[in-house]
PyMOL commands that place a pseudoatom at each C-alpha (Angstrom):
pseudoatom trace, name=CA, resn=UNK, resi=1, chain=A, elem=C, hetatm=0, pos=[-6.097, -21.594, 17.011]
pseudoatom trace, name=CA, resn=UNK, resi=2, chain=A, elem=C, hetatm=0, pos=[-6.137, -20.890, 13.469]
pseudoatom trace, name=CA, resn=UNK, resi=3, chain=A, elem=C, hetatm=0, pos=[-6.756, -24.045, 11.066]
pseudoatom trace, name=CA, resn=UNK, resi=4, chain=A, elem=C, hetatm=0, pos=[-3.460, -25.410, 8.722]
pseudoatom trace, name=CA, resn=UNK, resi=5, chain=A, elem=C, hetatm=0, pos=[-4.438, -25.996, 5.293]
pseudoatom trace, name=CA, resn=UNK, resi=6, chain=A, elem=C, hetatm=0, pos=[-2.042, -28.252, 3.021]
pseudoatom trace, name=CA, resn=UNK, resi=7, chain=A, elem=C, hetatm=0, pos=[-1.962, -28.295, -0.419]
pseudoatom trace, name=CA, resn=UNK, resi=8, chain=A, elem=C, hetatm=0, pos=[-2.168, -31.579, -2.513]
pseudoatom trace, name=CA, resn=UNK, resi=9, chain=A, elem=C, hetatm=0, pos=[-0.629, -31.415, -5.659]
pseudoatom trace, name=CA, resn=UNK, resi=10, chain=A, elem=C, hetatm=0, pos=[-0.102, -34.528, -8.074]
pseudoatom trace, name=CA, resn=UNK, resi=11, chain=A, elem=C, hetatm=0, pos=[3.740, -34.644, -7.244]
pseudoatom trace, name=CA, resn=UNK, resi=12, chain=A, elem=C, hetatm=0, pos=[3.041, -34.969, -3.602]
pseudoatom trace, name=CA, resn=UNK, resi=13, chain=A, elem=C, hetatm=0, pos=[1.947, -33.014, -0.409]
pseudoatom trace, name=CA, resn=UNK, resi=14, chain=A, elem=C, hetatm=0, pos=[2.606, -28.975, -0.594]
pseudoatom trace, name=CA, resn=UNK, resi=15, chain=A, elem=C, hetatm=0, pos=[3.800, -27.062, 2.615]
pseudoatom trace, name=CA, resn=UNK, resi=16, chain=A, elem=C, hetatm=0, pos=[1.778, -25.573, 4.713]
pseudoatom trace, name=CA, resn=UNK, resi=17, chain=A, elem=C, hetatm=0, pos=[-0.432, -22.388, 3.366]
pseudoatom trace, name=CA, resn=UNK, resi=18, chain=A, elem=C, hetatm=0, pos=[0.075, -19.433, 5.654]
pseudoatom trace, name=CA, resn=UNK, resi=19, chain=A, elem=C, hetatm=0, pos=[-3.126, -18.175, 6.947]
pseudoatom trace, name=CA, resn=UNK, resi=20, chain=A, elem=C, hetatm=0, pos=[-4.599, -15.026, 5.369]
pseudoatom trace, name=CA, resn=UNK, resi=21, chain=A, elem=C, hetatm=0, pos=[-3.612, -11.442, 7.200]
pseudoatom trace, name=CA, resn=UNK, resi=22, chain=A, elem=C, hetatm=0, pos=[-6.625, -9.115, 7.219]
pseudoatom trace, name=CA, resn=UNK, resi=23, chain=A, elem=C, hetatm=0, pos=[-5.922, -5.530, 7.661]
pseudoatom trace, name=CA, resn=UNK, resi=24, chain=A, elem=C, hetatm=0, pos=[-9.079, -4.106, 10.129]
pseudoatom trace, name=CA, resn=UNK, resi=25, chain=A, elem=C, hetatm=0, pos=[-11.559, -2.898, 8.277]
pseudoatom trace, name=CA, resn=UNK, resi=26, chain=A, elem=C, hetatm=0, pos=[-11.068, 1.040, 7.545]
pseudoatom trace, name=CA, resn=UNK, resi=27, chain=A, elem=C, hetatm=0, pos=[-7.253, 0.910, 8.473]
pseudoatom trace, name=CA, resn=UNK, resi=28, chain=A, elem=C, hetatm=0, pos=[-5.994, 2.802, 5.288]
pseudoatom trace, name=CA, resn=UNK, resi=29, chain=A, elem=C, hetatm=0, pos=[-9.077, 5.170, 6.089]
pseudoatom trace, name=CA, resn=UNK, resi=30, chain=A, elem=C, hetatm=0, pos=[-7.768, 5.905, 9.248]
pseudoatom trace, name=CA, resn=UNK, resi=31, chain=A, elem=C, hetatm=0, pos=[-4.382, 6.247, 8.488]
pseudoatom trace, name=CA, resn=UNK, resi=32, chain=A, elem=C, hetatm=0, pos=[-4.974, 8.807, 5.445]
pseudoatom trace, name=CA, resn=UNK, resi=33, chain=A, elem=C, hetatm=0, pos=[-7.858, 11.168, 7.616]
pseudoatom trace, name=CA, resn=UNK, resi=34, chain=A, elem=C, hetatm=0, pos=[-4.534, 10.971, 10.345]
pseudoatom trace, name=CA, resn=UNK, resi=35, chain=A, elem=C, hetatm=0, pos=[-2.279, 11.921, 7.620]
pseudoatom trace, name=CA, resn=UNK, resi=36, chain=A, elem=C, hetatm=0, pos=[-4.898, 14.954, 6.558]
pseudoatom trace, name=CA, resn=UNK, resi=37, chain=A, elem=C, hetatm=0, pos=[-5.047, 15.184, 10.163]
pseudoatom trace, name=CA, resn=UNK, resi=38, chain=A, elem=C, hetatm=0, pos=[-1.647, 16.960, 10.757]
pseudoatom trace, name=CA, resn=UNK, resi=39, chain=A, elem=C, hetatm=0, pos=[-1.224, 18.760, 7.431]
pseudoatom trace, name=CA, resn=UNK, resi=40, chain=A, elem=C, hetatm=0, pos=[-4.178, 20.668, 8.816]
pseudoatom trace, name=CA, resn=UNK, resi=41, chain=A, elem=C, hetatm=0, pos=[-2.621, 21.608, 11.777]
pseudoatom trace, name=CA, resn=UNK, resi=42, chain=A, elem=C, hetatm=0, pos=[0.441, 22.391, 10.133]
pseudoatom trace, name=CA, resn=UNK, resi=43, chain=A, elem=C, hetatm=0, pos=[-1.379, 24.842, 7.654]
pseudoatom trace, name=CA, resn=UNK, resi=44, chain=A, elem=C, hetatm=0, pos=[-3.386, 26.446, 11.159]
pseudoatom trace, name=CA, resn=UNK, resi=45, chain=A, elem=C, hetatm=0, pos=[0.200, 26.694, 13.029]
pseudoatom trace, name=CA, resn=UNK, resi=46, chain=A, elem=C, hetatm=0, pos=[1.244, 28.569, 9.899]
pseudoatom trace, name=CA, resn=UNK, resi=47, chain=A, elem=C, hetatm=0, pos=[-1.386, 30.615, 10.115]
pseudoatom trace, name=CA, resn=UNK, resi=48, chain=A, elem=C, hetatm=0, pos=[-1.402, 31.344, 13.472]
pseudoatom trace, name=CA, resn=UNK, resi=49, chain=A, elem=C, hetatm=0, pos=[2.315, 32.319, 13.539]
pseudoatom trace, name=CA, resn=UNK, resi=50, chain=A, elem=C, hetatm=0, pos=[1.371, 34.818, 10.333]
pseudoatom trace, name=CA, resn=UNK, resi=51, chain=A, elem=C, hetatm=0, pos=[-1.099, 37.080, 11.856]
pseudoatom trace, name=CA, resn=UNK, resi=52, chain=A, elem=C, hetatm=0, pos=[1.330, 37.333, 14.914]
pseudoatom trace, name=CA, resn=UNK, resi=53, chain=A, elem=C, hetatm=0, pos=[3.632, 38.531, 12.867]
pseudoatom trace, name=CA, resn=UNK, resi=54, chain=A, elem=C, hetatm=0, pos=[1.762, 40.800, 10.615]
pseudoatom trace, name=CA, resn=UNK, resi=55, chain=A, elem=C, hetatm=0, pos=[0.357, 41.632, 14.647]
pseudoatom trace, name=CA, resn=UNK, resi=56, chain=A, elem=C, hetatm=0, pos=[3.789, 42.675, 15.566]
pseudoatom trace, name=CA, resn=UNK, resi=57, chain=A, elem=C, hetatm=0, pos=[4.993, 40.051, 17.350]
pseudoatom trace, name=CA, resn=UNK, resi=58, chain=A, elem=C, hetatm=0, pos=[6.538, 36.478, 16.896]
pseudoatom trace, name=CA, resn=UNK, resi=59, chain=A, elem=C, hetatm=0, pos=[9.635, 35.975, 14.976]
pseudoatom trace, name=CA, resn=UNK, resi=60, chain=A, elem=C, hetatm=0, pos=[10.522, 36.275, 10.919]
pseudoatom trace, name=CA, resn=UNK, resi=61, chain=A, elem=C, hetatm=0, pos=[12.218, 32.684, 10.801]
pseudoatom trace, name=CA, resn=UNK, resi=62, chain=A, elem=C, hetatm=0, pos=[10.381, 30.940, 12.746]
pseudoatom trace, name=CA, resn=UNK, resi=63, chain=A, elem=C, hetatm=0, pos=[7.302, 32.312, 11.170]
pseudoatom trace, name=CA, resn=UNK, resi=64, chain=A, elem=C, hetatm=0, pos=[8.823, 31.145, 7.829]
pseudoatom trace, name=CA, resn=UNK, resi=65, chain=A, elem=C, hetatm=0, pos=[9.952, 27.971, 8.685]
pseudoatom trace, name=CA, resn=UNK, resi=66, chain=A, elem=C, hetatm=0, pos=[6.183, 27.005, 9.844]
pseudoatom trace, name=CA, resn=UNK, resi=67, chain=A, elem=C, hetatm=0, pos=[4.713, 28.267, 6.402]
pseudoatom trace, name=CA, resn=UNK, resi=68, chain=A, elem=C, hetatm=0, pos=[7.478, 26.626, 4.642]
pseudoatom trace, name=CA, resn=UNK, resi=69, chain=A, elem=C, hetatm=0, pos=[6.565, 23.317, 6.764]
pseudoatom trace, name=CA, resn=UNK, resi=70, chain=A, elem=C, hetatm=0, pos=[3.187, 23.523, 6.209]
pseudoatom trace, name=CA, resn=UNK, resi=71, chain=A, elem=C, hetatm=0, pos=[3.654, 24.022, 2.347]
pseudoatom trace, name=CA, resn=UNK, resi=72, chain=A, elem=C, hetatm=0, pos=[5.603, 21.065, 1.629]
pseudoatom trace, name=CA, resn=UNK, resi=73, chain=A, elem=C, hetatm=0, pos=[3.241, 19.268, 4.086]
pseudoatom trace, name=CA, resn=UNK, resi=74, chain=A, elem=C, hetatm=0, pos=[0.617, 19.942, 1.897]
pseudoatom trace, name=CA, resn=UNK, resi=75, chain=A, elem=C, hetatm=0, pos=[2.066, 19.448, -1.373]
pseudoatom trace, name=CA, resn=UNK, resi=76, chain=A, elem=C, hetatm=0, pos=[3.222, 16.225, -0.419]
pseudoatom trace, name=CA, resn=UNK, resi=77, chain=A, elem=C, hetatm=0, pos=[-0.609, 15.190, 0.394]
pseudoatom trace, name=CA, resn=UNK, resi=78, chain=A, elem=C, hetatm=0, pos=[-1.371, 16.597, -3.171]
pseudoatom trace, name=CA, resn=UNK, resi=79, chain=A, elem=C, hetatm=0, pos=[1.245, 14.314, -4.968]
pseudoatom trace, name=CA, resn=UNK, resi=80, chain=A, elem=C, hetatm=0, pos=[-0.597, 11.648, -2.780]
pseudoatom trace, name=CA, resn=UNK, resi=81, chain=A, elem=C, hetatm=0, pos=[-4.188, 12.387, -3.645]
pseudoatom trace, name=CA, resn=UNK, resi=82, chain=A, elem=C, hetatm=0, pos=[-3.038, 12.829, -7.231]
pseudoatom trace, name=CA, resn=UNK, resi=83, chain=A, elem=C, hetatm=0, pos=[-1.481, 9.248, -7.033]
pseudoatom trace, name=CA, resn=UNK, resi=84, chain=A, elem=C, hetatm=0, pos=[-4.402, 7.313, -5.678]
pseudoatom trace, name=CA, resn=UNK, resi=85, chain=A, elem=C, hetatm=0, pos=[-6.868, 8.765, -8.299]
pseudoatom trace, name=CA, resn=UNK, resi=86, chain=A, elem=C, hetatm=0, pos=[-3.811, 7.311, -10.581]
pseudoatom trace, name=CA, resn=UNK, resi=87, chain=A, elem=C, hetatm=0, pos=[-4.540, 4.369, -9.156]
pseudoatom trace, name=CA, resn=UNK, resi=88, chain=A, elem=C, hetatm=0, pos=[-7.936, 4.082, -8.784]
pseudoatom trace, name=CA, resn=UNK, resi=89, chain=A, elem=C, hetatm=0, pos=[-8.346, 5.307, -12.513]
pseudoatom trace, name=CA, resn=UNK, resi=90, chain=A, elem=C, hetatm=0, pos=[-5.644, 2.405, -13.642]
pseudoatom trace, name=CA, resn=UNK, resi=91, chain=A, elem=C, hetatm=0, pos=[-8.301, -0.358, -11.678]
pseudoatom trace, name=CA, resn=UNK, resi=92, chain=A, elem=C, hetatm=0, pos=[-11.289, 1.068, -12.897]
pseudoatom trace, name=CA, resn=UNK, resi=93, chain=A, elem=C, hetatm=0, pos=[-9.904, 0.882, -16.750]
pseudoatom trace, name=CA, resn=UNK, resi=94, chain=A, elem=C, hetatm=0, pos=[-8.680, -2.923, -16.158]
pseudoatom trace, name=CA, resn=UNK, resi=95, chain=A, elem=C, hetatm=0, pos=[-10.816, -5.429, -17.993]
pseudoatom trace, name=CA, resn=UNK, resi=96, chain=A, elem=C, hetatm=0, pos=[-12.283, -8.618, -16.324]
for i in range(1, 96): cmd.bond("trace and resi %d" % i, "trace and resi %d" % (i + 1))
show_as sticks, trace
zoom trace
């Protein structure tokens, strides 16, 4: 059972803190190599579907509709990286 802490302030007694959440360790690691995860497999379906089509078989639209999938896929992960180096550049030029 996880301790309450209460806060004492001079007008009187605070309500109860609410005990710190912890995210696991690595958890937005995780989640971003899953994200990188499937827009790699998007790009290899897209690929895959191309050279059966430049092969001779497959079909046009669907063919198009995977490389079209896969291209917003990844530059939606590109807006993303650009964002967190954004961030991380923002942090890194905040004073202490």
């Amino acid at each position: 059972m996880e301790p309450i802490s209460i806060r004492i302030s001079p007008d009187g007694i605070g309500l109860p803190s609410a005990p710190a959440v912890r995210a696991p360790a690595g958890a937005f690691g995780d989640e971003l190599g899953k994200a990188l995860g499937a827009v790699d497999a998007l790009q290899i379906a897209g690929d895959r579907q191309a050279a059966t089509l430049a092969a001779g078989g497959g079909n046009l639209h669907e063919t198009a509709l995977a490389l079209e999938t896969a291209d917003i896929a990844m530059r939606t992960a590109v807006k993303v990286r650009n964002k967190l180096v954004e961030s991380y550049q923002e942090i890194m030029r905040m004073s202490l």
